[in-house]
C-alpha positions as CSV (number, residue, x, y, z in Angstrom):
1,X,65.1,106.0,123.1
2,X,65.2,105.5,119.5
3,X,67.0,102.9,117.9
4,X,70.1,104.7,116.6
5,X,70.1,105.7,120.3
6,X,70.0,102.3,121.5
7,X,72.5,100.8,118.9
8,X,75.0,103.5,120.2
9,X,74.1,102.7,124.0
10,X,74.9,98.9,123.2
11,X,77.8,99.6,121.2
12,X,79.2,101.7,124.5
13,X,78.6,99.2,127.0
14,X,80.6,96.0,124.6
15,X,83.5,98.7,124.8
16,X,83.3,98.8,128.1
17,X,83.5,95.3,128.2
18,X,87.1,95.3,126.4
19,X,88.7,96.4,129.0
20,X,88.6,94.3,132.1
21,X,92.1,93.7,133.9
22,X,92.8,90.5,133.6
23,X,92.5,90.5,129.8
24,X,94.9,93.7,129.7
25,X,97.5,91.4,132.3
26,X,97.4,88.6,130.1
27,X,98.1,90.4,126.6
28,X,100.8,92.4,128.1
29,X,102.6,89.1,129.8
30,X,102.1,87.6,125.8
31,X,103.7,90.6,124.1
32,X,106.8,90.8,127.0
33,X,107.4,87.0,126.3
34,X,107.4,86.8,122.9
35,X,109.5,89.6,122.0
36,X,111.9,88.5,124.8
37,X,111.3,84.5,124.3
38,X,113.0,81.9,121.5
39,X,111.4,83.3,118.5
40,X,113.5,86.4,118.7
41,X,116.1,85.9,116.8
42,X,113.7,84.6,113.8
43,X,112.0,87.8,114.1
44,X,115.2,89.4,113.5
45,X,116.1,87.3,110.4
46,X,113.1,87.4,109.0
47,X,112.9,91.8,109.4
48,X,116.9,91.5,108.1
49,X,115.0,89.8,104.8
50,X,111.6,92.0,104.6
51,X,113.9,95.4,104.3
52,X,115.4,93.8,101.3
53,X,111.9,92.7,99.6
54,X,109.9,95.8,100.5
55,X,111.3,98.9,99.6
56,X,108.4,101.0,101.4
57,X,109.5,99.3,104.2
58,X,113.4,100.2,103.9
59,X,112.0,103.9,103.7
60,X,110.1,104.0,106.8
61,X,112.6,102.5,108.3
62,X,115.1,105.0,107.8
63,X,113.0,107.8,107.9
64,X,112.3,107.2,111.5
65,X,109.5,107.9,114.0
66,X,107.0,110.7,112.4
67,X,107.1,114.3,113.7
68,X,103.4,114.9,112.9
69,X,102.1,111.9,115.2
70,X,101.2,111.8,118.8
71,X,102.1,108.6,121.1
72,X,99.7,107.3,123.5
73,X,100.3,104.0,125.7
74,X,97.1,101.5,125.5
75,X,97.8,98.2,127.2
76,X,101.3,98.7,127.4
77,X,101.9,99.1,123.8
78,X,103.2,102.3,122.6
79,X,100.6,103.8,119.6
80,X,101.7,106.4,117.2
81,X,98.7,108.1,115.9
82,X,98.5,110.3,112.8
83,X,97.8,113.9,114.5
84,X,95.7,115.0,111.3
85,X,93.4,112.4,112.7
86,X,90.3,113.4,114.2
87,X,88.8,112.9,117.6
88,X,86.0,110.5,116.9
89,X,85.6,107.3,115.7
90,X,88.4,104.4,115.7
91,X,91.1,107.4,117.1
92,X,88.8,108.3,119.8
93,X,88.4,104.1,120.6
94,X,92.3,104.1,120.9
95,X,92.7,107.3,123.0
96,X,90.4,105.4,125.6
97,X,92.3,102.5,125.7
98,X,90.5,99.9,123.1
99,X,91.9,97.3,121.2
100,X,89.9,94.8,119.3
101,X,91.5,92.0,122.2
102,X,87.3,90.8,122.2
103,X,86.5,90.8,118.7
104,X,89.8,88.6,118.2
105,X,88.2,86.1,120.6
106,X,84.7,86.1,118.1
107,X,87.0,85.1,115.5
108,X,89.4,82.2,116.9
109,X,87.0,79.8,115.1
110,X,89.1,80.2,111.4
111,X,91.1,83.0,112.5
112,X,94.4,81.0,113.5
113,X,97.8,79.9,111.6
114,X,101.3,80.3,110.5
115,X,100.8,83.8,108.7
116,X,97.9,86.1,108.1
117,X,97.4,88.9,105.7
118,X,96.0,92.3,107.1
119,X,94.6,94.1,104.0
120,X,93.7,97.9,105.2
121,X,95.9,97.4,108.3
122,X,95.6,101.2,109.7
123,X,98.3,101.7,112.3
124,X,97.9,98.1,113.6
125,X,95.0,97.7,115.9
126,X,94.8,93.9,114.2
127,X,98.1,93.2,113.6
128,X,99.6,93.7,116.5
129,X,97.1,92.1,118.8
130,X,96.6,89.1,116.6
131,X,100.9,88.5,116.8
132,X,101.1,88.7,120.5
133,X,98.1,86.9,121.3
134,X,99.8,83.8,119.3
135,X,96.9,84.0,117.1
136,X,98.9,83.7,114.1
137,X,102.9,83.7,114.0
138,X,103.2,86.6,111.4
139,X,101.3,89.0,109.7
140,X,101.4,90.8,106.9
141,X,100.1,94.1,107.0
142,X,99.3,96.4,104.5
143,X,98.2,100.2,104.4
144,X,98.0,102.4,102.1
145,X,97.7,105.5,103.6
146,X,100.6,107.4,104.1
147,X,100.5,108.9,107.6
148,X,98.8,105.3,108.9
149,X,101.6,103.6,107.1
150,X,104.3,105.6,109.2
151,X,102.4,105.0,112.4
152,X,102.3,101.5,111.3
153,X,105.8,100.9,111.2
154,X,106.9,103.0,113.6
155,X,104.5,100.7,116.4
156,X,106.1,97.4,115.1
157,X,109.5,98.9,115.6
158,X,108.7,100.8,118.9
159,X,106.9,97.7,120.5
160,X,109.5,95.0,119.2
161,X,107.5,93.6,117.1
162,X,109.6,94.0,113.8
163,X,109.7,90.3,111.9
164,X,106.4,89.7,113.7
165,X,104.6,92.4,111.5
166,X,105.5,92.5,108.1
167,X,104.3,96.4,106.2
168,X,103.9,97.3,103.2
169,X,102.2,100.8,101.8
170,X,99.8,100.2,99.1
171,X,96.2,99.3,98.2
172,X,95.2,95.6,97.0
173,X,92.7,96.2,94.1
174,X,91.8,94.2,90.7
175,X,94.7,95.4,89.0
176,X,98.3,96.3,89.4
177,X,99.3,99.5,88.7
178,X,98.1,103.0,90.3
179,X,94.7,104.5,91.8
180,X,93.7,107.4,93.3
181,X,93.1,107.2,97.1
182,X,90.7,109.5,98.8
183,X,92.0,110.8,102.3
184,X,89.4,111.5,105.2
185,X,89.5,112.8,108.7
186,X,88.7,109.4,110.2
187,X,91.8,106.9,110.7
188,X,90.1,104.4,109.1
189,X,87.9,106.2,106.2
190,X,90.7,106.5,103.8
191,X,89.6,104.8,100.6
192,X,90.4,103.8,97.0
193,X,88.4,105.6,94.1
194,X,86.6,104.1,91.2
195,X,88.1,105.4,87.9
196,X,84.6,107.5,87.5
197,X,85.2,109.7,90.6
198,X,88.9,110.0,90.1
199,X,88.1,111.8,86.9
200,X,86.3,114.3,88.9
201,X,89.3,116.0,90.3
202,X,89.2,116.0,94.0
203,X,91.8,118.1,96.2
204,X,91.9,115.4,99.1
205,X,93.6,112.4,96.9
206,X,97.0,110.6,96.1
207,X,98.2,108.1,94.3
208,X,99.3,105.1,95.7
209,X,100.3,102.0,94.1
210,X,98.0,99.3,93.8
211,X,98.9,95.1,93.3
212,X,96.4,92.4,92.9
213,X,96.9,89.8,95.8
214,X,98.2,87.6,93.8
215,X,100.8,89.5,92.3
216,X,101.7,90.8,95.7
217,X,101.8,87.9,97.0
218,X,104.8,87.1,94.1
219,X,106.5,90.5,94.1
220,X,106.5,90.1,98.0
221,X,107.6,86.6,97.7
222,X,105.4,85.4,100.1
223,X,104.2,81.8,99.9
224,X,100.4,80.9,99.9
225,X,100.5,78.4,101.5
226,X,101.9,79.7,104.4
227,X,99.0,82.2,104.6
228,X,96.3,80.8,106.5
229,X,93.6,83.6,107.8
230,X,93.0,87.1,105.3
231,X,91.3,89.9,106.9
232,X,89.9,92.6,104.7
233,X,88.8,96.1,105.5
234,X,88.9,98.7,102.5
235,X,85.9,100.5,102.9
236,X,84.3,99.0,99.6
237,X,87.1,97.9,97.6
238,X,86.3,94.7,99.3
239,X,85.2,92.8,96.0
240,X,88.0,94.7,94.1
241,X,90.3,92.4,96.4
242,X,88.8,89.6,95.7
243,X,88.7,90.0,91.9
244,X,92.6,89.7,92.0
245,X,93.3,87.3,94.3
246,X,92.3,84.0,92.6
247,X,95.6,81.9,93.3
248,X,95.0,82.6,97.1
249,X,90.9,81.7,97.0
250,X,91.4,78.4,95.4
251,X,93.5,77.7,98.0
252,X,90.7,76.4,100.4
253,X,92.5,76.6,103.5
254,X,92.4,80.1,103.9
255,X,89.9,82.0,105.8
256,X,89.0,85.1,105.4
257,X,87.2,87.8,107.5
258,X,85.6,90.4,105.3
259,X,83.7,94.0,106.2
260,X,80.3,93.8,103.9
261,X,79.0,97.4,104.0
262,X,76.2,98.1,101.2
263,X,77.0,101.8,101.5
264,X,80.7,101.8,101.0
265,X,80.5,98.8,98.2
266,X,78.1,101.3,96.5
267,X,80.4,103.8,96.6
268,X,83.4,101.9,94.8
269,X,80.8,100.8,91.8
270,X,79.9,97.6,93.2
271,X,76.4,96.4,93.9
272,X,76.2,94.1,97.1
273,X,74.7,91.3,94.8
274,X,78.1,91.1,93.1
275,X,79.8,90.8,96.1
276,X,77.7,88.0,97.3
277,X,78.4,86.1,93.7
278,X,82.4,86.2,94.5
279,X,81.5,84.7,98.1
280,X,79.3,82.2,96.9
281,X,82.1,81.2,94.1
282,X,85.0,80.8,96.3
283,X,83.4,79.8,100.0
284,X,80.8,77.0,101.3
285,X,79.7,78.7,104.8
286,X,80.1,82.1,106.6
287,X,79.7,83.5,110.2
288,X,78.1,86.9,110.6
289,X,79.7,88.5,113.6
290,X,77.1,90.7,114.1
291,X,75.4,88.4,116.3
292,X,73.1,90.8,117.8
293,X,71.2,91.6,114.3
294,X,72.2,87.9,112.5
295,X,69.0,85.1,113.0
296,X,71.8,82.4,112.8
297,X,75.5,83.0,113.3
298,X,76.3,80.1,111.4
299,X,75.1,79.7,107.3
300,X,75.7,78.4,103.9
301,X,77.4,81.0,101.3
302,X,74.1,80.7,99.5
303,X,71.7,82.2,102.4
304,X,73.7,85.6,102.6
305,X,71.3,87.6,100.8
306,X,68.4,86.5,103.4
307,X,70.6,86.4,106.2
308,X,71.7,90.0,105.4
309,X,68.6,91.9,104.7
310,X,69.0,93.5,108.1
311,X,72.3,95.7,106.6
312,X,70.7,99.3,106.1
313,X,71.9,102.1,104.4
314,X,70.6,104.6,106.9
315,X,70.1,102.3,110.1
316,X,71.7,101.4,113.0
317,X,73.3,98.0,111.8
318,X,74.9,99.6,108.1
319,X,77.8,96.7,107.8
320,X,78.3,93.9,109.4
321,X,81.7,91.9,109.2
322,X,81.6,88.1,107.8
323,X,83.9,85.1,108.5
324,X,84.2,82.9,105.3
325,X,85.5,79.9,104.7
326,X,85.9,76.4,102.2
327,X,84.3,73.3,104.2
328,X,86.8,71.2,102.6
């Protein structure tokens, strides 16, 4: 068996893992008591406030639930999918009955507070199980695609969940203002384009609107210090978000879990070393969650480009996803 072979054996067998019963009872007792428990009403308020703020929002809203989606039950949530979606990948995961319930678990560490930001939210596979396991209180959740975005909103509304999940449709980049976004058959391959490849005319982009995090976090009205835990998946545009998000990094209680894939940072114009600069700027430590490749799980900002020599362009372990955080 070679080793892509093996990585893909491995990677089987931890999904497998996911979905033992008593894991399943306890997340949907969580999600049945808090949408029916105290904290209902401040849900409500708090949607009541968020239609006002986010306009994106209002317009999902009313527009309803998406006739070009199909609706599948995992865990006893209801999960609108985009139907343009195709059958492999993180859609394929869902159809089987996955949620990342484990990988939360990997993450409780740094990954807990009042309010978290979900930057490249998808339809909600981490916003949703992060509010109802009482990981954090709220999230804010943001996609920028706009068949995701619809199944986004439409799976905080149809499971209850609306105050606890906070949307918004657009990208968070260096700059405010517009970009190009390049759509793909996988639900979660969608990404932003560098101004060089937008010039090249493709026939499978949009525009979407793009804020630095900063600014969002003003326009949006949304108080930093209420954010506690930032996850970030863009597929590349990782260090792009960071560029414009310095009023939230120097606040050092934030966490943030960040995807760290050479090829896809590439991609956006971005050499890994770059990436590793921002880290070492703004954080003191890290946790590599790849465990299984990662000599120490545990290490100082300034050990990354050791630590992750393993990450291979063309190998089994191309990414890996990194927890990073201010000692102070």
């Amino acid at each position: 068996m070679d080793s892509k072979t093996l990585h893909r054996e491995l990677q089987r067998a931890k999904r497998a893992q996911l979905s033992d019963q008593p894991l399943r009872q306890t997340f949907r007792a969580r999600h049945q008591a808090l949408i029916s428990g105290r904290r209902a009403a401040e849900a409500r308020s708090a949607d009541s406030i968020w239609l006002d703020v986010c306009p994106a929002y209002r317009s999902a809203r009313e527009a309803g639930a998406p006739d070009d989606a199909d609706v599948i039950e995992v865990h006893g949530l209801t999960i609108f999918l985009p139907r343009t979606a195709d059958a492999s990948g993180h859609a394929k995961r869902l159809r089987e009955g996955w949620l990342p319930l484990r990988e939360m678990l990997s993450q409780r560490e740094l990954g807990l507070g009042p309010a978290m930001i979900d930057i490249g939210a998808n339809v909600g596979t981490t916003s949703i199980p992060r509010v109802i396991a009482g990981d954090v209180q709220r999230v804010y959740a943001i996609e920028p695609e706009p068949a995701n975005y619809r199944c986004l909103v439409q799976n905080i509304v149809a499971n209850g969940l609306a105050g606890f999940v906070l949307p918004d449709s657009c990208a968070i980049s260096n700059r405010s203002g517009e970009a190009l976004l390049r759509q793909a058959s996988g639900l979660g391959a969608h990404r932003i384009l560098t101004e060089k490849a937008a010039r090249r005319g493709r026939p499978d982009t949009i525009p979407v609107p793009t804020w630095t995090l900063d600014d969002w976090l003003r326009e949006r009205q949304v108080d930093p210090e209420e954010i506690w835990f930032v996850k970030v998946d863009t597929q590349g545009w990782e260090s792009h978000v960071l560029a414009g998000a310095g009023r939230l990094l120097a606040c050092r209680h934030v966490a943030w879990a960040l995807e760290v894939s050479p090829k896809h940072l590439s991609a956006a114009g971005t050499p890994v070393s770059e990436l590793l600069r921002q880290l070492r700027q703004h954080f003191t430590h890290a946790i590599d969650l790849r465990a299984e490749y990662a000599k120490s799980r545990v290490v100082s900002v300034d050990e990354l480009p050791e630590v992750l020599g393993y990450l291979d362009h063309e190998g089994p372990s191309t990414y890996t996803n990194l927890l990073l955080y201010h000692e102070s």
